[in-house]
C-alpha positions in Angstrom: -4.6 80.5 225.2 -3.6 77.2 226.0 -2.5 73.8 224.6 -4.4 71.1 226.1 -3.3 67.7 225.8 -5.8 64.5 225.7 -5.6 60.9 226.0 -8.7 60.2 223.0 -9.0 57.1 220.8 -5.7 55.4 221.6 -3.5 58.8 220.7 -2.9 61.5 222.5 -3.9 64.9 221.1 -2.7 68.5 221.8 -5.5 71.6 221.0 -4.7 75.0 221.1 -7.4 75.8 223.0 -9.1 79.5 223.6 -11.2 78.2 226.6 -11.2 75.1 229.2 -14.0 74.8 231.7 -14.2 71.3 234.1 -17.5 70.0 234.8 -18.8 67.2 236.4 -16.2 64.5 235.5 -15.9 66.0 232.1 -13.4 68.7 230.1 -15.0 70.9 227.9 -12.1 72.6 225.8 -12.9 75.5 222.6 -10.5 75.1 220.2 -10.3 75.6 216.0 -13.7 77.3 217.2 -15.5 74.0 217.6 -16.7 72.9 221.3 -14.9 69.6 222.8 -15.9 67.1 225.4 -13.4 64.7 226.6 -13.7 62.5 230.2 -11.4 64.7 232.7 -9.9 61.1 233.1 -8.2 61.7 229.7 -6.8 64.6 230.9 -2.7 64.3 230.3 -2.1 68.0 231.1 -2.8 71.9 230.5 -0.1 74.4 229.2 -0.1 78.3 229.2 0.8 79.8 226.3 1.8 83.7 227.2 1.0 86.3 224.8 4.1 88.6 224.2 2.6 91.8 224.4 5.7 93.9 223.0 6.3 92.1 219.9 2.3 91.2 219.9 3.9 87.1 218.8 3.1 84.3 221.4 6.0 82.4 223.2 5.4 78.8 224.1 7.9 76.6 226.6 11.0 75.4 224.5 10.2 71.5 224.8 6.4 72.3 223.4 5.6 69.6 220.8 2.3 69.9 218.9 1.5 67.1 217.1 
């Protein structure tokens, strides 16, 4: 999984995301089971999030912010 975030109608936007794929000049993110299309020139930046496989709970970086 990852958190994607997006420059899109003025705001910026972050979507847990189960699949990114770049093509052409375009970003083509899955999340909340919906496909997304932004310009890969909106593209503010892509986080991991790592599955914790003992206590089966995901663990994100300690300055993550979803809005």
């Amino acid at each position: 999984m990852f958190v994607v975030s997006i420059f899109h109608e003025g705001h910026e936007r972050n979507l847990v995301a189960t699949g990114i794929r770049m093509q052409d000049s375009l970003v083509v993110v899955q999340a909340g089971g919906r496909r997304h299309v932004f310009p890969s020139a909106n593209l503010i930046e892509i986080m991991m999030i790592e599955e914790d496989v003992e206590d089966d709970h995901f663990i994100t970086s300690p300055n993550l912010l979803i809005n």
